[in-house]
N, C-alpha and C positions, 0 to 999 in steps of 0.2 A: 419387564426390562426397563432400566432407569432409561430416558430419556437423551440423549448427545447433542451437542451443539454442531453445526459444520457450514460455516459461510467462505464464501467466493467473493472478492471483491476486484473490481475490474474499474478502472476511470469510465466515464460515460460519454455516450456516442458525442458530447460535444466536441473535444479534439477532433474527431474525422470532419467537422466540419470547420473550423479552425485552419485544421492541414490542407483542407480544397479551396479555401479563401487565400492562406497562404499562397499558394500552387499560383492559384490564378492571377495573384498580384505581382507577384514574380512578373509571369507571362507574360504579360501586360506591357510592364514595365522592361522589358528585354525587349518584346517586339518594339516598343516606341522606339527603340536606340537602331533599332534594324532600321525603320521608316525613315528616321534620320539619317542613315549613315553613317553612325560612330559605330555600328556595330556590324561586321559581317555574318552573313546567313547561316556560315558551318559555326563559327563560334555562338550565336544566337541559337541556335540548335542543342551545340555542347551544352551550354550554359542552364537551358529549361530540360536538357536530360538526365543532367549531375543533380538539378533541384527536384525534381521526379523522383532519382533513384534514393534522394538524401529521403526525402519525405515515405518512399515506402519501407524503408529502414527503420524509419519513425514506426510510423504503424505498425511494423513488425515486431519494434519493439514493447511497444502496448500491449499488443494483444499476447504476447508471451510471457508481460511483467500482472500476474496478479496473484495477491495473496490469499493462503487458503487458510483458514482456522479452524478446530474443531475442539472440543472439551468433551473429554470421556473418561470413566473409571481410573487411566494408567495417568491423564493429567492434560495439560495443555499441549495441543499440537501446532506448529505453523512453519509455513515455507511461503517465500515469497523468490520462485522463478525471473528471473535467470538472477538472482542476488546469493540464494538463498533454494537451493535446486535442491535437498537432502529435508526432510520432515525433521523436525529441532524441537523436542520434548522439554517441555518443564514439569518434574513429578510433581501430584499434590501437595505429598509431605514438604517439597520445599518449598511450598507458598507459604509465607507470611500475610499476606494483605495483599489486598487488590480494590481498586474503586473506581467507577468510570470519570471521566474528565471530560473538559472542554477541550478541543486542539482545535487551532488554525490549520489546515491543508494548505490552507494558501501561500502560510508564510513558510510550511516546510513543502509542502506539495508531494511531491512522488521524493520519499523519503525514508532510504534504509542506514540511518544511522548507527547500526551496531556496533561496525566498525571504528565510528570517529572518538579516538581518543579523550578530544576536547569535552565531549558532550556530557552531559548530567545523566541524561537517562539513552537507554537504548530505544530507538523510536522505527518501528515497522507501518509507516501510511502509506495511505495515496491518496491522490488528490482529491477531491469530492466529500469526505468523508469529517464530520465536525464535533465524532467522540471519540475516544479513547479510552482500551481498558488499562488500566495500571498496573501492574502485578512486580509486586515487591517478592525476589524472594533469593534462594543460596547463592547472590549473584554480586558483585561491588555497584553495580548500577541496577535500575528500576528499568522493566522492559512497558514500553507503550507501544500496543499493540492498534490500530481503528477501524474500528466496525460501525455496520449500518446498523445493527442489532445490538446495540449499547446494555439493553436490559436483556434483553435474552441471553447475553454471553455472562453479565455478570450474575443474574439468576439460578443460570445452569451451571456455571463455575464454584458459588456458594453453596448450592446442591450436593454437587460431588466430592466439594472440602469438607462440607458438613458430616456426610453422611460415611464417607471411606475412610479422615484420620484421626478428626476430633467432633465428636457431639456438639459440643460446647461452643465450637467454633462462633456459631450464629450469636449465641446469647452473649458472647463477651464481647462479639467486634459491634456487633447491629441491633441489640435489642435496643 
């Protein structure tokens, strides 16, 4: 049985810690205002229970936003929750090309560009993450996909081009 590719990509536990430093500067910085008296107790209150609820919203949101990929026989699979909640196929046959890249996260971070008009290429990251597969194919834009598995997805992606629609494939793009 040929081999399949299938990564989970999730931002890493830094944020949770981020969000409890936030939390706690906030808090900090309310209670001084109470201490002083510019700020009453119920409002001092409200104020670190609305940045509480905003922050586990946060949270919530992360750990339901991450991208899933896999490469098998029928082609490219990916969804990226709550963006992108429906598994979104590219067949083999329509790949043209593909190659991995360098991307910045930083500069695009948690980034589902598919939608944006403006854009050159359609870009599925998250943050953490410092390659990208490329995949040109029946589409008016180039989709960039990024994985921690940079070689292993393009590997297994030229595998299953190779061997499912054209032989040749290998020796005309990569020999």
């Amino acid at each position: 049985m040929e081999k399949e590719f299938f990564e989970k990509q999730q931002i890493g536990n830094w944020i949770y810690i981020f969000l409890v430093v936030d939390f706690m500067v906030a808090t900090l910085f309310l209670f001084k205002k109470y201490k002083k008296g510019i700020a009453d107790l119920d409002s001092t209150l409200f104020d670190i229970g609305s940045i509480l609820i905003i922050n586990l919203l946060i949270i919530l949101f992360i750990q339901k936003s991450v991208i899933y990929t896999k490469i098998n026989k029928e082609g490219i699979h990916y969804r990226y929750p709550p963006f992108c909640r429906k598994w979104k196929t590219i067949q083999l046959k329509q790949v043209t090309d593909f190659q991995i890249e360098n991307y910045s996260s930083l500069n695009g971070g948690y980034a589902v560009a598919k939608w944006n008009l403006f854009s050159k290429e359609d870009v599925i990251t998250t943050t953490g993450t410092d390659k990208v597969v490329k995949i040109i194919y029946d589409a008016k834009k180039p989709l960039l996909i990024s994985t921690s598995k940079a070689n292993e997805f393009y590997d297994t992606l030229k595998k299953f081009k190779s061997e499912t629609y054209n032989p040749e494939f290998i020796e005309e793009n990569y020999v």
